[in-house]
N, C-alpha and C positions, 0 to 999 in steps of 0.2 A: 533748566539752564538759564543763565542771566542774559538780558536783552544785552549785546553787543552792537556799535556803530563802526565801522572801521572801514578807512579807505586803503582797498586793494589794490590801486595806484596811484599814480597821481592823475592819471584820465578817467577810474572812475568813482561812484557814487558812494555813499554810504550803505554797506548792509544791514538791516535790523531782523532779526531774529523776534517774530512775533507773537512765538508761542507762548511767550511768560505771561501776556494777554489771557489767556484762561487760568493761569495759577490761580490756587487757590491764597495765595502767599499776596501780602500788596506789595509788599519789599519788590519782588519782581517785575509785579504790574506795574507799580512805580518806574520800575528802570526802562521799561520798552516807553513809558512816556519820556524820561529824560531821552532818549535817543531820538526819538522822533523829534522834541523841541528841537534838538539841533539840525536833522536834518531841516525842517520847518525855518527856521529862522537864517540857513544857510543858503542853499538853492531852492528848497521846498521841493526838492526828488528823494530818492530813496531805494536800494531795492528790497523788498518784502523777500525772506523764505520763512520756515518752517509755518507755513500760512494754513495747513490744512487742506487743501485742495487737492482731491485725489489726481493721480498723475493720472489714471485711466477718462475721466472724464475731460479733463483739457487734452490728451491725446484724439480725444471723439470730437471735440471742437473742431482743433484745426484741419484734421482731418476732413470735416463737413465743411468746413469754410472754401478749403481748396477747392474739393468735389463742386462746391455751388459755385466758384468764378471759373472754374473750367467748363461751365455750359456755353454753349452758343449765347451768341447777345440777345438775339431771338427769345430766347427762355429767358433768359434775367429780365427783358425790358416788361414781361409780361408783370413782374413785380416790382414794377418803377415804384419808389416810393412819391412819384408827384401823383401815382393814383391813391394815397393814401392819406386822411384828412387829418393825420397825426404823425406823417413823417417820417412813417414807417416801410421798411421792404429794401430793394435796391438802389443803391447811388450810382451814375454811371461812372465811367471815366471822366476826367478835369470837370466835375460839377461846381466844386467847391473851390475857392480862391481864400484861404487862409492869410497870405502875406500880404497886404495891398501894393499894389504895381510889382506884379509878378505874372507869368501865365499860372495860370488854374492848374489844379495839383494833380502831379500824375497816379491818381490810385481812384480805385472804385471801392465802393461800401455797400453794406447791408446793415442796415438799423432794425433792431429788435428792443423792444420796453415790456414794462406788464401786461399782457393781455387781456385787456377790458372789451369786452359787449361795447359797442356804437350805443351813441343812447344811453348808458351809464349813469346815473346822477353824480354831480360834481367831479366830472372828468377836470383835470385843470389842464396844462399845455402840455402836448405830445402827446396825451394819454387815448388810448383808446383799442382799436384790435390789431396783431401783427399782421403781416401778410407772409404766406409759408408755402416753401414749394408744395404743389399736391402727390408728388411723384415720388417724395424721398422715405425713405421707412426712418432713418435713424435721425436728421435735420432737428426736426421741432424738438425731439423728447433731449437729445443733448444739448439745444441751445435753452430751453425751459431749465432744466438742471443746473444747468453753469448758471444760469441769471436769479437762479436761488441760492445757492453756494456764496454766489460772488457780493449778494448785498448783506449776507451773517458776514463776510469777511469785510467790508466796508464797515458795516456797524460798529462792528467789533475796531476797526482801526480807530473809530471814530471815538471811542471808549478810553484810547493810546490818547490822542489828540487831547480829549476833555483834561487827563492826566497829566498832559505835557503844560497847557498853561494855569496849571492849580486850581480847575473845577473839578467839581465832584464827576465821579465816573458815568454819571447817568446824565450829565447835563444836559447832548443831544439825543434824549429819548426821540420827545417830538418831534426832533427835525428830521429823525430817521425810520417815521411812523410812518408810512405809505410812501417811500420816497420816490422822486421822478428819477430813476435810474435807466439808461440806455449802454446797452451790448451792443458793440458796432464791429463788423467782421470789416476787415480793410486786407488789401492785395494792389501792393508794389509792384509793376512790371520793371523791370531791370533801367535804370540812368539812359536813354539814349544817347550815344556814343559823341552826336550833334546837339546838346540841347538846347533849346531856347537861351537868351539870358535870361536867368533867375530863373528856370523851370528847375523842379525838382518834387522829388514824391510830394512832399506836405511841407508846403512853405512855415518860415517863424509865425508861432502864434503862442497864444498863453490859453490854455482850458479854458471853461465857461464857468464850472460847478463848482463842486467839492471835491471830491476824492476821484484822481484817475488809475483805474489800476490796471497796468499793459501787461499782456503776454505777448511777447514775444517770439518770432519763431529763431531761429542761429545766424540769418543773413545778416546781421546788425542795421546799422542805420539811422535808429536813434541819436541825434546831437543834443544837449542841452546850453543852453549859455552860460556859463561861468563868471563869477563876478568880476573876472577882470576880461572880460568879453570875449573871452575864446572859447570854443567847441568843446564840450566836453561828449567824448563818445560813450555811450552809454552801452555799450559790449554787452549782448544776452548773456546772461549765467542760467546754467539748466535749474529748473527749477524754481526760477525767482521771478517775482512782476516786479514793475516797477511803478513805482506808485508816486503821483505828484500830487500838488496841491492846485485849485482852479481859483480863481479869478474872485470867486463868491468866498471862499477862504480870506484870502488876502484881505477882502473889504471887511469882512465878517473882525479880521483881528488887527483894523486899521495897520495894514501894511506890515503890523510885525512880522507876520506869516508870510514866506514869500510864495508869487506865484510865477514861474518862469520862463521865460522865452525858449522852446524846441524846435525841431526841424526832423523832418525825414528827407535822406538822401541817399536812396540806394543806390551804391557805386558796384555790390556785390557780384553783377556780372548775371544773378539767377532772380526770379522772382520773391519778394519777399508779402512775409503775412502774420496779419497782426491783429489782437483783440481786445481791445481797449475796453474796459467797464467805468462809466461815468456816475458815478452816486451823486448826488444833487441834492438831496433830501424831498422835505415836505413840498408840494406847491405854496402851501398856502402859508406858507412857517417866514416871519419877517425876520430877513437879517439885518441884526442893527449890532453896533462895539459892541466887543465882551466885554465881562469885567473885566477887571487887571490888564486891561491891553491900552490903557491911557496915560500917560503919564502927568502928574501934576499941569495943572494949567493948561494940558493940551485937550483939545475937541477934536469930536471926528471928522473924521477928512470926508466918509461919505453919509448921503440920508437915506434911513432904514429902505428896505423895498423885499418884497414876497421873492423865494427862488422863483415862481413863476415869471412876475416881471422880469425879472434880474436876466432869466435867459431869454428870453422874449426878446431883448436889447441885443443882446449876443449874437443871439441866430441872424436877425434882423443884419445884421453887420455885415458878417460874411458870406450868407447866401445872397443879399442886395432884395428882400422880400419880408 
């Protein structure tokens, strides 16, 4: 089937159909990049289906993800990821301040990366071992599985991307060679009925990386910015992620790429929860302009820097550390 873009209303996103990405055909492959450029160059969102992702294992996700913020705080704090020298385990509640001059965001997280041995040689930033309940049977092996799944399906986008600004399909090998990728389990407690000014689940921000790709559970909540500056609601559709572009893109294709302003705002009434997968690529991999992303006479807007730096700066911002 041919990669299709198409908006299902005027409130949401573009669908891309990603499966033509393993055709054997380039004709095909070709077209899931033409669809992606445009999302890319539009808002830089999108939703992903026919992704390949078995529905049985994102069903074990979220499932897990619930099961672990329904424990007492007692148990979560036991895996604060401030005991972890890579940033890894539980986030509490309002850790994080995403929007500046706002209250801190109302949702708690759990961060999982590659599982690296302490002591590693060439660990680069965030890298190192998870932290995992010791109690749970099913926890570790579905969230390992999903964080193997989820970086073929990253790659592979990444393959969509190379295709979309006219490099060769293999162009991000390297930078998709060991990548700094982070699984972040998150849970929305419902809007307070009173809330602060400006509180809200996850204030405006723009990603830090490369590639975000959101599951979604049905509460909605998702807002994206719209170029004429209104909310665009990004409405769950069963079965789809929704995949943005970060911050390291945008510089990577001097701005032609967009990278977008979001929000979370559960008004839903119930708890919401969500699994965001962050591909980032190599640590050590320098982004500097692509080809074809200059146009006569113009120079880049930024200078080269490792994704490692790159998010280094990022983090640095929002947590104030």
């Amino acid at each position: 089937m041919h990669a299709q873009a198409r908006h299902v209303s005027r409130d949401r996103l573009p669908v891309i159909q990603v499966s033509g990405l393993c055709s054997s055909d380039l004709a095909q492959r070709q077209a899931v990049g033409d669809a992606l450029r445009n999302a890319c160059t539009d808002t830089g969102f999108f939703y992903c289906v026919d992704h390949g992702i078995p529905q049985g294992l994102i069903d074990a996700v979220l499932a897990e993800s619930q099961a672990f913020f329904a424990r007492p705080a007692a148990e979560k704090d036991l895996l604060d990821k401030a005991r972890s020298p890579c940033n890894r385990g539980y986030e509490p509640l309002r850790n994080q301040t995403l929007e500046a001059g706002t209250p801190p965001d109302l949702k708690e997280g759990f961060y999982i990366g590659e599982d690296l041995p302490a002591g590693t040689p060439g660990l680069g930033f965030n890298q190192g071992p998870n932290q995992w309940p010791s109690d749970s049977a099913g926890f570790r092996p579905a969230m390992t599985a999903y964080f193997a799944a989820m970086n073929v399906l990253a790659e592979r986008l990444m393959h969509g991307i190379a295709l979309s600004l006219g490099l060769d399909e293999d162009y991000f090998e390297r930078f998709c060679l060991r990548p700094l990728s982070t699984l972040r389990l998150l849970h929305y407690p419902p809007q307070p009925p009173d809330p602060l000014p400006g509180e809200k689940g996850c204030g405006a921000h723009t990603d830090f990386g490369g590639l975000t790709l959101l599951l979604q559970d049905a509460s909605g909540g998702l807002q994206v910015r719209g170029s004429d500056d209104q909310w665009i609601h990004a409405t769950p559709i069963p079965g789809s992620y929704v995949v943005n572009l970060g911050d390291m893109i945008a510089r990577w294709t001097n701005d032609r790429y967009r990278s977008t302003l979001h929000r979370v705002v559960n008004t839903s009434g119930a708890d919401r929860y969500s699994v965001p997968f962050f591909h980032s690529g190599n640590p050590d991999y320098v982004i500097s302009c692509l080809p074809g992303c200059l146009a006569a006479g113009e120079t880049p807007k930024y200078a080269p820097i490792t994704v490692q730096d790159h998010l280094r700066e990022m983090y640095q911002r929002t947590y104030g550390r």
